[in-house]
N, C-alpha and C positions, 0 to 999 in steps of 0.2 A: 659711228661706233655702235649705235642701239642694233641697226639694223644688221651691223656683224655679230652683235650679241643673240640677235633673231635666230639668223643663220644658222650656229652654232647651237640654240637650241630644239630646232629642228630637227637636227639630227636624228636623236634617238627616237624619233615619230615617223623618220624616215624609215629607220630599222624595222621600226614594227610595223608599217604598213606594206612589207614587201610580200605580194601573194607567196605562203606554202603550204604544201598539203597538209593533213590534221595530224600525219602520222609523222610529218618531219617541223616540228613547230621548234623555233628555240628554247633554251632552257634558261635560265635568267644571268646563269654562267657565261653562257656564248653570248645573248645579247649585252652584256656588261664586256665582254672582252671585245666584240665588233666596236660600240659603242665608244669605248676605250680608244682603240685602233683608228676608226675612223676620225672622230674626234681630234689625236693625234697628227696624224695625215693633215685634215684641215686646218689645224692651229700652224704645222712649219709653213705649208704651204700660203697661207696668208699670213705670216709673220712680219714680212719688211713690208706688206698694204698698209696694217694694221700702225705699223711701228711710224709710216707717214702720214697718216691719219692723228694719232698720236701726236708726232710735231704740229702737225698742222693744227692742232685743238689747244698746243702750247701755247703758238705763236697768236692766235687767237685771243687767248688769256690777255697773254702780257700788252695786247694792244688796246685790251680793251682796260688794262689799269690802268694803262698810262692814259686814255681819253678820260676814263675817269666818269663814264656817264652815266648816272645813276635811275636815269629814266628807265621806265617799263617800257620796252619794246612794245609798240602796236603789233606787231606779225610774229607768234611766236611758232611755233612747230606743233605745239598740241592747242592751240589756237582751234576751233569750229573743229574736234575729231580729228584733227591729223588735216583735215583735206584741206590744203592752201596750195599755193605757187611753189614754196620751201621744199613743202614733202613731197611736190610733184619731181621738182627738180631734183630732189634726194634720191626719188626711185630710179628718177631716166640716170643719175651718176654710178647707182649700184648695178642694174639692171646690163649698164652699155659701159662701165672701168673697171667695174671692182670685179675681181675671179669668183666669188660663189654667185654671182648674176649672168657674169660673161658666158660660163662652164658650167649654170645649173643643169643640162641635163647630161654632160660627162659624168657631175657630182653623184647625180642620183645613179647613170648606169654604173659606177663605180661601187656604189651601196649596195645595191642589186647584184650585181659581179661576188662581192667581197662575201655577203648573206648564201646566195647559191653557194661559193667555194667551202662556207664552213658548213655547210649542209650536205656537200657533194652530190648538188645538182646542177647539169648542166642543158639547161634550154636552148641551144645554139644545138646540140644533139639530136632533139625531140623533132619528130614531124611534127607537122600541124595538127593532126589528132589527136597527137600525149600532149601536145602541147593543151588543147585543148581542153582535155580530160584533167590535167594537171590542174591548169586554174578553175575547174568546176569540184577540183576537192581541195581547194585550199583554205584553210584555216578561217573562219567564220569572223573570228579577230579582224583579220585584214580587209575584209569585204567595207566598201567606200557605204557610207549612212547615208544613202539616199530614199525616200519617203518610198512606201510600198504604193504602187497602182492600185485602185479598189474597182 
């Protein structure tokens, strides 16, 4: 469930890190109504995942009333930073069943898709030049923080 909860807040980091030029940047309107919209979109679309995951974390509960055991688990999930066998096995479940793992990169060309549309920009148009030219004036915001060469 955290790791749906993850997903979900990604989103809107998704929105703002998609290259655009300086003179078509969004306005806090659009990204609130993409943000909105996509959001949306991912919540029905992983509705009935979520909703058996959900059972699944019932059935869980009530098995573990009825055992009744009140011992601390030795192996717990945030155990040594996350990094165990659990959250291995957690990432290869998300990664290879669940849809925002299976479909992350439909997810993000969808974000990309849905930001270009409310911009009306169409890079499938662009030669390789504008294209090129496009992301060397794109918004300073979106440029990935990586350490400058000295």
């Amino acid at each position: 469930m955290q790791i749906y909860f993850s997903f979900f807040n990604v989103i809107p980091v998704m929105i703002k890190k998609i290259p655009l030029p300086k003179d078509k940047e969004l306005t806090d309107e659009e990204f609130s109504a993409l943000s909105d919209e996509i959001l949306f979109l991912m919540g029905v679309v992983c509705d009935a995942e979520i909703n058996s995951l959900l059972s699944e974390l019932d059935e869980l509960i009530v098995s573990s009333v009825y055992k009744l055991d009140l011992k601390r688990p030795s192996k717990s999930v945030l155990r040594n930073r996350m990094v165990n066998l659990d959250t291995k096995k957690l990432n290869k479940r998300f990664t290879e069943e669940m849809i925002p793992g299976v479909y992350q990169t439909n997810i993000y060309g969808l974000v990309m898709s849905m930001v270009y549309a409310k911009k009306g920009i169409n890079p499938d148009e662009m030669s390789n030049e504008e294209y090129d030219e496009f992301i060397k004036t794109k918004n300073k915001k979106t440029e990935s923080r990586k350490p400058k060469k000295k």
